[in-house]
TORLUMLO-326757 format. One record per residue: residue number from 1; chain; x, y, z of N, C-alpha, C in turn. Coordinates in steps of 0.001 Angstrom, whole numbers, plus 500000, padded with zeros to 6 digits. Last residue first. Layout:
<koldos>
KOLDO  tido  kemar   neast  nnorth     nup  caeast  canorth    caup   ceast  cnorth     cup
KOLDO   NUM      A       X       Y       Z       X        Y       Z       X       Y       Z
...
</koldos>
This chain:
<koldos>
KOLDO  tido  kemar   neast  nnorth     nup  caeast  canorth    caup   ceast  cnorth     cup
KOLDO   248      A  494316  509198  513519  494329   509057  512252  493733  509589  511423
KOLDO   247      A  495607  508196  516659  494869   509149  515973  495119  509362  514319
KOLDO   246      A  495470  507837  520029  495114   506980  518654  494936  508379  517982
KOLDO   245      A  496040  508978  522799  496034   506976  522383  496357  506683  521149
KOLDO   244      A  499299  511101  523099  497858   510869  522514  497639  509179  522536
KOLDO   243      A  501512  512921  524174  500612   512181  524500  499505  512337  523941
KOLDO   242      A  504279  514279  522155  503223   514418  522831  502696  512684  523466
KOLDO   241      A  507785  513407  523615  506585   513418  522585  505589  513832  523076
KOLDO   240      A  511175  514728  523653  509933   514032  524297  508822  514785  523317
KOLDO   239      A  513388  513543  521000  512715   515119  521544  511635  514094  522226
KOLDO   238      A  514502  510936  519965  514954   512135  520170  514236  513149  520893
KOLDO   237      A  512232  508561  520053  513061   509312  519241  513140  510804  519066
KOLDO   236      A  511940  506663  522224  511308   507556  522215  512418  508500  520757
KOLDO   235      A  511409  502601  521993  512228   503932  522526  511807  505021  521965
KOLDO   234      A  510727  501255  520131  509508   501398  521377  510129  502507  521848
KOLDO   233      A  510901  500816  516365  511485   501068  518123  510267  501507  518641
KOLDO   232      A  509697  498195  514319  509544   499431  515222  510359  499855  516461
KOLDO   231      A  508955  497022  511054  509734   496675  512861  509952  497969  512843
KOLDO   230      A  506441  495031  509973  507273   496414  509994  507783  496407  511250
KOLDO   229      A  506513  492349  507440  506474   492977  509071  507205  493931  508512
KOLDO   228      A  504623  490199  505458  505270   491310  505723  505039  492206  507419
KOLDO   227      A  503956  487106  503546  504631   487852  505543  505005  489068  505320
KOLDO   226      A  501874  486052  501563  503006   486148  501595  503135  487163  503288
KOLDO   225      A  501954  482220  500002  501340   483684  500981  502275  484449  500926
KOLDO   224      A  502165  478867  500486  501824   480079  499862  500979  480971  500567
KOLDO   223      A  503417  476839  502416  502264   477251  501784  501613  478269  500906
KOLDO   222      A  505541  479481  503867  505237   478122  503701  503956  477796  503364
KOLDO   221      A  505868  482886  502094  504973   481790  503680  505053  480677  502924
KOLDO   220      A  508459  485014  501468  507112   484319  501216  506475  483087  502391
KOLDO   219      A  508552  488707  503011  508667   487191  502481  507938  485864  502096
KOLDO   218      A  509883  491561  503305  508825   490981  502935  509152  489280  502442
KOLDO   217      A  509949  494306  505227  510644   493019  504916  509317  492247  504842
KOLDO   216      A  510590  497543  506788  509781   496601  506281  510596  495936  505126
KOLDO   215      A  511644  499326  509866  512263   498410  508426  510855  497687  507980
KOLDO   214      A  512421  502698  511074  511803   501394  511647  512719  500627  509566
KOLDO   213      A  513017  505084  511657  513767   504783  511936  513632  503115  512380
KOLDO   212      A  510682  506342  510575  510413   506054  512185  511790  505558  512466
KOLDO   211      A  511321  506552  507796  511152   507687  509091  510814  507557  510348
KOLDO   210      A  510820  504001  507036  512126   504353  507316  512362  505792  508446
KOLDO   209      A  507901  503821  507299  508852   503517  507800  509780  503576  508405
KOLDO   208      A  507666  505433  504715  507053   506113  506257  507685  505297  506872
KOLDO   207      A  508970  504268  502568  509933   505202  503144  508623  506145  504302
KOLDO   206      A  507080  501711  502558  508537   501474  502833  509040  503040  503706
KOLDO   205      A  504676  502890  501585  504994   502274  503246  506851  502256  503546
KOLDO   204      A  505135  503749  499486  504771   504637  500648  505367  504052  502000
KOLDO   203      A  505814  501395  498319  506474   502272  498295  506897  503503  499548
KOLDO   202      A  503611  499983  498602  504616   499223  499272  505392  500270  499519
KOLDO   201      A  501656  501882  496736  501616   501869  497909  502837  501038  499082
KOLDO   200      A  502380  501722  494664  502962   502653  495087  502618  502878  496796
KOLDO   199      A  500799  500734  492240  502257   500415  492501  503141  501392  493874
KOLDO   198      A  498185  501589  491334  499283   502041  490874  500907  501875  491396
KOLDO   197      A  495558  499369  490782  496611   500477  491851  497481  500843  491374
KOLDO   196      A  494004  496054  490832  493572   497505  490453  494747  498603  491457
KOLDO   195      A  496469  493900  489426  495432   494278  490152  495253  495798  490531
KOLDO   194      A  497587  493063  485968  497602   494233  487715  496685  494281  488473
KOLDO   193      A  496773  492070  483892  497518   491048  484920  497535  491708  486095
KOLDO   192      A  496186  493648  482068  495503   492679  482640  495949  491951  483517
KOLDO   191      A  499156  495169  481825  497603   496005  482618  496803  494572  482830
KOLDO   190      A  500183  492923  480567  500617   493587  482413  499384  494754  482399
KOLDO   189      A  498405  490113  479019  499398   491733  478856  499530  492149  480582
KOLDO   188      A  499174  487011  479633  498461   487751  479441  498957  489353  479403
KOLDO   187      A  500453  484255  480180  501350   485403  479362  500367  486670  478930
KOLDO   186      A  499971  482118  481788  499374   482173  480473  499567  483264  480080
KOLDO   185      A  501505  483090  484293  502083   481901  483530  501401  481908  481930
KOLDO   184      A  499948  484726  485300  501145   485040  484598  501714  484054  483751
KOLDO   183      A  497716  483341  485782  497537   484956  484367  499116  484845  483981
KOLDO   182      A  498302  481715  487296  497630   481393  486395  498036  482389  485117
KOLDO   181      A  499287  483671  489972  500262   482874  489089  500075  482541  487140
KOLDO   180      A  497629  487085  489584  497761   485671  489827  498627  484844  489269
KOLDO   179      A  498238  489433  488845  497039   489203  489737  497528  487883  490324
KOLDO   178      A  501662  491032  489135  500243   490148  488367  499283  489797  489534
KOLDO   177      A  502331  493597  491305  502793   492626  490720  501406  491724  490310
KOLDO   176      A  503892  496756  490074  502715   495959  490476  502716  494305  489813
KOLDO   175      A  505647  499554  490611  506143   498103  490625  504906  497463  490984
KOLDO   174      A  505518  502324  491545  504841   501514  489802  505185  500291  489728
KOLDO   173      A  508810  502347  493363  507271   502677  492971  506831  502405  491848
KOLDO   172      A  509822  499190  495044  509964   500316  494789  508863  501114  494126
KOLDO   171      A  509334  497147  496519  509042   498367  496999  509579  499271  496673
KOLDO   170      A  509604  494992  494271  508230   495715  494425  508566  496601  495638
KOLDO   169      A  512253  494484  494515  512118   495550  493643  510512  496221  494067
KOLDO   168      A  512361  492392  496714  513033   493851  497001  512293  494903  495770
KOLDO   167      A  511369  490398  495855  510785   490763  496993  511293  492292  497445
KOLDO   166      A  511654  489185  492844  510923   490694  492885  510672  491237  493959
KOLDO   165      A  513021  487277  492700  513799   487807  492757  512762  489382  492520
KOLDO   164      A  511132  485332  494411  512003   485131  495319  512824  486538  494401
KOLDO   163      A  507524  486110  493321  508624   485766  493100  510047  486176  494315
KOLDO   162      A  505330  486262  495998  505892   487141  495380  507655  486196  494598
KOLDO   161      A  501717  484975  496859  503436   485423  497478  504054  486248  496109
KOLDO   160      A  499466  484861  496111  500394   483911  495287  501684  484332  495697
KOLDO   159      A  498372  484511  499667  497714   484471  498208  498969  484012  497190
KOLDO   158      A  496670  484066  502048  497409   483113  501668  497213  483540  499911
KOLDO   157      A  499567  486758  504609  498013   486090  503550  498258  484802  503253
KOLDO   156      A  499929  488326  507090  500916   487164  506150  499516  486854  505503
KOLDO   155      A  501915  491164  508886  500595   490499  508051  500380  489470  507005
KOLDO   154      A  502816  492072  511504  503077   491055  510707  501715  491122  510101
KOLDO   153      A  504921  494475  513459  503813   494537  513117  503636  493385  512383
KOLDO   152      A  507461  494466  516449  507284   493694  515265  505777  493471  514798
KOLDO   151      A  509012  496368  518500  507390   495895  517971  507679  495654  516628
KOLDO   150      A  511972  496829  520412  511008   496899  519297  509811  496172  519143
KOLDO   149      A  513802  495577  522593  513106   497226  522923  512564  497973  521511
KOLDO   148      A  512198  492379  522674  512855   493724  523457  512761  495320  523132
KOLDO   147      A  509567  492682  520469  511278   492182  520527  512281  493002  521390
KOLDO   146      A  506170  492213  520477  507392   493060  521377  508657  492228  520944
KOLDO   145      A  503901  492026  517912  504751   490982  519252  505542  492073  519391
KOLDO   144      A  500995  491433  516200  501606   492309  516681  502728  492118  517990
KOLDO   143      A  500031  490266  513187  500747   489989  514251  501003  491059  515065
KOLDO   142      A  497214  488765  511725  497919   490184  511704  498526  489822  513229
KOLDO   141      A  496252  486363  509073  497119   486630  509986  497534  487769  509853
KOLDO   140      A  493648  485958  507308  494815   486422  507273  495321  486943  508703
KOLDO   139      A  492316  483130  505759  492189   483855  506875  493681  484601  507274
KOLDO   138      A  489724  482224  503024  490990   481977  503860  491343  483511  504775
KOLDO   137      A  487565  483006  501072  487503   482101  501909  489074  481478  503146
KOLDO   136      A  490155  483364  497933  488655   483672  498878  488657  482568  500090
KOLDO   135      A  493273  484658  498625  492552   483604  498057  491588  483882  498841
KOLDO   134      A  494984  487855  498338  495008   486395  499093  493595  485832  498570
KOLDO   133      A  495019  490584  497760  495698   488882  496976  495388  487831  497687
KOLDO   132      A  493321  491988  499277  493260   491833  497907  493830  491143  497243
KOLDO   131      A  494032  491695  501790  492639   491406  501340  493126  491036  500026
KOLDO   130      A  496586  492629  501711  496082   491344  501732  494785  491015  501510
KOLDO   129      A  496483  494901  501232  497055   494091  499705  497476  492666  500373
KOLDO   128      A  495707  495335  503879  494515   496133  502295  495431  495140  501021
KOLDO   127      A  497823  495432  505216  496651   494600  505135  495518  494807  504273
KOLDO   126      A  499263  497524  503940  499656   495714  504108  498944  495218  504439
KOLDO   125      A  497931  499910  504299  498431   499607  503305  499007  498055  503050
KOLDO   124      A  497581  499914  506929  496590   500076  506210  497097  499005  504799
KOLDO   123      A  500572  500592  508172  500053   498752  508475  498760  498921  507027
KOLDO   122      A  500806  503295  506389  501698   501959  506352  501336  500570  506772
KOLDO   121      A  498622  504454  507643  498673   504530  506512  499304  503034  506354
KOLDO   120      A  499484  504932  510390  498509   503772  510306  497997  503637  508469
KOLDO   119      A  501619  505862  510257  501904   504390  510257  500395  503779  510052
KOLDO   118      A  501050  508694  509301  502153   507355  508433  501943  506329  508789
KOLDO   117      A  498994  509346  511449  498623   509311  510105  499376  508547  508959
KOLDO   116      A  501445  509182  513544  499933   508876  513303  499506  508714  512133
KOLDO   115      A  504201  508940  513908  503653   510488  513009  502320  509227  513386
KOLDO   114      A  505789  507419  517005  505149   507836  515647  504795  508890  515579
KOLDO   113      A  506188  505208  519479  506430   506562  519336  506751  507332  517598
KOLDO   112      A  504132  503053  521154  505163   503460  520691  505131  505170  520017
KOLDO   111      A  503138  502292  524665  503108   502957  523455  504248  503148  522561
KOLDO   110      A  502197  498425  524881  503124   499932  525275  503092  500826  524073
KOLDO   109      A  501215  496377  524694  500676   497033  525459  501545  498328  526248
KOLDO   108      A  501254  494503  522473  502115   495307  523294  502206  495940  524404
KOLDO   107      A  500037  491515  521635  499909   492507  521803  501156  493332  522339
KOLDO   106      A  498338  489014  520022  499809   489240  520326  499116  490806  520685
KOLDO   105      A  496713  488331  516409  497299   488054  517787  498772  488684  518455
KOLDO   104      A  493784  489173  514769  494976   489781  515394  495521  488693  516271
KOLDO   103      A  492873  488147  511737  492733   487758  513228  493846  488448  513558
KOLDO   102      A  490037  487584  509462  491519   488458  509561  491525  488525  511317
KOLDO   101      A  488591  485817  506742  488613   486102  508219  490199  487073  508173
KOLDO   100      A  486680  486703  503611  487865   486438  504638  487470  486620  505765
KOLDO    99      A  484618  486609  501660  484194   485509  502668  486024  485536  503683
KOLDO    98      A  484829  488079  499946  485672   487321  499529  485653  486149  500864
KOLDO    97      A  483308  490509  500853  482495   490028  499459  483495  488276  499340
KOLDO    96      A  484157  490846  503241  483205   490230  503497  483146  489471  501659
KOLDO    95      A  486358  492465  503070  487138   490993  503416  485369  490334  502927
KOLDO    94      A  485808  495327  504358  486132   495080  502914  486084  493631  502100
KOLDO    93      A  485523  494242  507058  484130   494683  506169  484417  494772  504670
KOLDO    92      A  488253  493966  507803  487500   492758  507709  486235  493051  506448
KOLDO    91      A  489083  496463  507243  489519   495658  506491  488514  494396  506161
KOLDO    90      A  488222  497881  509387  487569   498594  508342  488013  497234  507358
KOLDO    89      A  489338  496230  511816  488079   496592  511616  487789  496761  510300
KOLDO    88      A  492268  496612  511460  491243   495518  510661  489808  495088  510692
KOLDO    87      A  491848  499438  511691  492742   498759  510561  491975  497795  510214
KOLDO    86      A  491344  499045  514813  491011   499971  513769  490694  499424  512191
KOLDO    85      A  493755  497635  515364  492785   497219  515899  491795  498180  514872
KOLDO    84      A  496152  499186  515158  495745   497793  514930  494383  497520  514330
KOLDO    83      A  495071  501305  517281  495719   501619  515997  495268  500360  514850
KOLDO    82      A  495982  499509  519418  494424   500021  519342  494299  500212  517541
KOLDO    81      A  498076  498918  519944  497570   497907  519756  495742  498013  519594
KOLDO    80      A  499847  501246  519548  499434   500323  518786  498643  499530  518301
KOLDO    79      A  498922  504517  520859  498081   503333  521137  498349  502229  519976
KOLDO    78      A  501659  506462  520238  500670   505922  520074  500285  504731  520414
KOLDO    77      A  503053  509587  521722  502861   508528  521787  501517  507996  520858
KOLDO    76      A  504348  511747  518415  503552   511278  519438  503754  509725  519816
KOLDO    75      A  506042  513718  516306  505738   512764  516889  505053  512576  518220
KOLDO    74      A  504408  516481  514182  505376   515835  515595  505115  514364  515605
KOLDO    73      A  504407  516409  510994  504288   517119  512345  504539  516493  513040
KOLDO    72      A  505839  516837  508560  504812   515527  508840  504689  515223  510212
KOLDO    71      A  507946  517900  507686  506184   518644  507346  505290  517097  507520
KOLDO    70      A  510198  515408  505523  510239   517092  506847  508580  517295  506605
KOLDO    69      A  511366  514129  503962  511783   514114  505251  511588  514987  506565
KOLDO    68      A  511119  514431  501149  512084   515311  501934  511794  515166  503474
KOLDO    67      A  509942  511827  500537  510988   511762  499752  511776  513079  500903
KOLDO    66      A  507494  512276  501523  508238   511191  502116  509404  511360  502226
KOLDO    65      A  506516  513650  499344  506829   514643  500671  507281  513474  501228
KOLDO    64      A  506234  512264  497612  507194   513090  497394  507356  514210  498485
KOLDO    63      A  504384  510379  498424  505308   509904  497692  507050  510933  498000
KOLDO    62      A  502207  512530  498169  502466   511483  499709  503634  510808  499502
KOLDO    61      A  501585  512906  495434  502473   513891  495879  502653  513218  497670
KOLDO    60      A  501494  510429  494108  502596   511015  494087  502695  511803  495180
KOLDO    59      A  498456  510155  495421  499342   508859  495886  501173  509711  495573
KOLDO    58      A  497770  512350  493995  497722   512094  495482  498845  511528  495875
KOLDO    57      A  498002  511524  491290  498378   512658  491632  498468  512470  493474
KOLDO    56      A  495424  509308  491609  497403   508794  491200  497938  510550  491688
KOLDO    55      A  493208  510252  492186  494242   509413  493259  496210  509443  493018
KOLDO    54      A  493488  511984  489908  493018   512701  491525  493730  511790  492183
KOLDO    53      A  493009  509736  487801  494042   510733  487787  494493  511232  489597
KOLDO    52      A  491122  508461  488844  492074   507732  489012  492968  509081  488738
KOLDO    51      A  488867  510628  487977  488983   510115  489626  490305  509322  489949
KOLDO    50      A  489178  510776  485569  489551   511622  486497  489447  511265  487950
KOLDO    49      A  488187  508162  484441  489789   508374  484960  489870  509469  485280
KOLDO    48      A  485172  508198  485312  486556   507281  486220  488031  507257  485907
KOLDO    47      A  484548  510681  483913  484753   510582  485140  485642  509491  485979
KOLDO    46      A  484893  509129  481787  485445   510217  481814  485578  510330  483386
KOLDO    45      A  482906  507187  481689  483963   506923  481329  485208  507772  481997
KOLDO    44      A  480257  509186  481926  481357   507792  483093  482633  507494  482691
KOLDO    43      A  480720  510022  479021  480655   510631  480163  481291  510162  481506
KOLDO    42      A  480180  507563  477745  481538   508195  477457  481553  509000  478938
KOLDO    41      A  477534  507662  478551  478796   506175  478879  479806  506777  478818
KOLDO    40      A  476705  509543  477720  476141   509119  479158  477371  508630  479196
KOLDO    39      A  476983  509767  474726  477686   510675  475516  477653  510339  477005
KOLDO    38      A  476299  507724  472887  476826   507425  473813  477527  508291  474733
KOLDO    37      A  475259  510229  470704  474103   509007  471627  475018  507997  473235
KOLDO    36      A  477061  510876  469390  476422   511583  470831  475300  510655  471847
KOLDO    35      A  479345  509791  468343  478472   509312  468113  477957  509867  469654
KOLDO    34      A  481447  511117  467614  481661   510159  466184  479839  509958  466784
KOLDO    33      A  481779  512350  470069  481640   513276  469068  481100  512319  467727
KOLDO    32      A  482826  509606  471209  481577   510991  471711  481485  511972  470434
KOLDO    31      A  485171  509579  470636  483899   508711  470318  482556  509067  470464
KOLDO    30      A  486429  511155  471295  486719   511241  469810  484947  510236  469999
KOLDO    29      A  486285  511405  474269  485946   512601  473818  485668  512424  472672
KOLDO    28      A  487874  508702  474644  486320   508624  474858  485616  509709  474084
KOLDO    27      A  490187  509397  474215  489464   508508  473055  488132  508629  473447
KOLDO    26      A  491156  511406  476159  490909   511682  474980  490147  510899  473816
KOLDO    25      A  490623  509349  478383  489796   510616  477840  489971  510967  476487
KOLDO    24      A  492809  507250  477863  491436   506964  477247  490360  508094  477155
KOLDO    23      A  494868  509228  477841  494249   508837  476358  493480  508430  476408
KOLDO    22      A  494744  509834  480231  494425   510837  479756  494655  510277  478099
KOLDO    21      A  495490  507767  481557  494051   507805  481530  494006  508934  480867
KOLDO    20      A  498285  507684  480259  497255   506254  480052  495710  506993  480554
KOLDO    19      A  499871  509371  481196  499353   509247  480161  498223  508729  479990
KOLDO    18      A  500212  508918  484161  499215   509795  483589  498639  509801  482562
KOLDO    17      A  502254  506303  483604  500581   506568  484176  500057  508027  484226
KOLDO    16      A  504238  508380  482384  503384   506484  481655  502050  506575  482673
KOLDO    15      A  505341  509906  483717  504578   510392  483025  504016  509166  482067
KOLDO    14      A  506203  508063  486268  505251   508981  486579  503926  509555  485048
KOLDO    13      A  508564  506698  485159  506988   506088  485266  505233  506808  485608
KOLDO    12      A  509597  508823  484038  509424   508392  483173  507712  507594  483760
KOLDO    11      A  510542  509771  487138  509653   510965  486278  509361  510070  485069
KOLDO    10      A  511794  507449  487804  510551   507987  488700  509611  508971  487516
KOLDO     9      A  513850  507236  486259  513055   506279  486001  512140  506845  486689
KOLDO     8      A  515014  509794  487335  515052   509501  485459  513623  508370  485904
KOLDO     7      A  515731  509118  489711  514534   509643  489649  514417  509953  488421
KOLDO     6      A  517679  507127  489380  516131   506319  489655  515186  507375  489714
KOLDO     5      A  519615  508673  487960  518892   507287  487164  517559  506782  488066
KOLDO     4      A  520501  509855  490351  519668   510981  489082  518902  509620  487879
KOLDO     3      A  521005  507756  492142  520175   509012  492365  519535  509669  491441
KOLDO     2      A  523274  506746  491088  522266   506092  491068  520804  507084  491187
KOLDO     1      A  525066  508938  490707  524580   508381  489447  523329  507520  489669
</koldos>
């Protein structure tokens, strides 16, 4: 029962965000016609929710091959602490307009044993929704530490953390949480309050994760912020792996 009710709610949220950019096409198309002179604008218009359509369709169907557990080719050794390293390369340069710093500490210096393309999706994905909540001018912690025979990944911001009773629901999917305390507290509508995405990335991450036979856990930081680690076995799962450093 729970099963056929959350994918009831999956196919409901699914067809709420499609909708939505395919009415503002359609309104743009009515306005365009009422008045050709703005066909340029309408035009753009048009184009940026087909481009959001293209993602959101994406973002599902990565969603729904998670969902069967299979066609996400071998496992390999991988270079973590390189992997890492990558990540917040491309992050920092995102980080510049908001004046962030982003600092690794800690290392492993053993390979662990992954799909490539999931995990570095999965850390991607937690340090990308740190850039993006955490406060200008402040500096985000990325952890990487050994726990005996696991790797504990960490990315902690300083932005408005996450209510104490939404830390479980946001990983589930379309779950986006307000921009900011401020907005929420002054009761503004939930599209103005979302920061730009469709809810679905915690999601992703959660069940690539789980296919490593790993966990993500999310909490809030003393001071405001918020900690999310992904914990990892170092042990080899099941079938020997290829050998590779890095690859994404």
């Amino acid at each position: 029962q729970q099963l056929i009710q959350s994918q009831r709610r999956l196919l409901h949220d699914v067809s709420h965000e499609l909708r939505s950019p395919l009415a503002r096409m359609q309104a743009a198309i009515g306005l365009m016609r009422q008045n050709p002179a703005r066909g340029e604008q309408m035009f753009e218009r048009m184009e940026r929710e087909t481009q959001r359509l293209d993602e959101l369709v994406g973002e599902i169907l990565t969603l729904a091959r998670l969902e069967e557990d299979k066609g996400h080719g071998d496992m390999v050794e991988i270079d973590l602490d390189d992997l890492v390293a990558d990540i917040v390369a491309d992050a920092t340069f995102e980080g510049l307009e908001k004046n962030l710093r982003i600092v690794i500490e800690g290392a492993v210096d053993t390979p662990i044993i992954g799909l490539p393309n999931l995990l570095h999706r999965s850390i991607e994905n937690l340090v990308r929704n740190a850039v993006k909540y955490t406060k200008p001018n402040t500096t985000i912690d990325v952890t990487v530490e050994r726990r005996h025979d696991k790797v504990a990944i960490g990315v902690a911001d300083r932005g408005p953390g996450i209510a104490a009773d939404q830390l479980i629901d946001v990983l589930d999917p379309f779950v986006r949480l307000p921009q900011s305390e401020h907005e929420t507290t002054n009761g503004s509508n939930a599209e103005a309050r979302s920061v730009s995405g469709f809810g679905l990335g915690l999601a992703i991450t959660k069940r690539a994760v789980a296919l490593h036979q790993g966990e993500l856990t999310l909490a809030n930081r003393e001071g405001g912020g918020l900690h999310a680690v992904i914990t990892l076995a170092i042990k080899p799962l099941g079938r020997a792996p290829s050998r590779v450093k890095h690859a994404h």
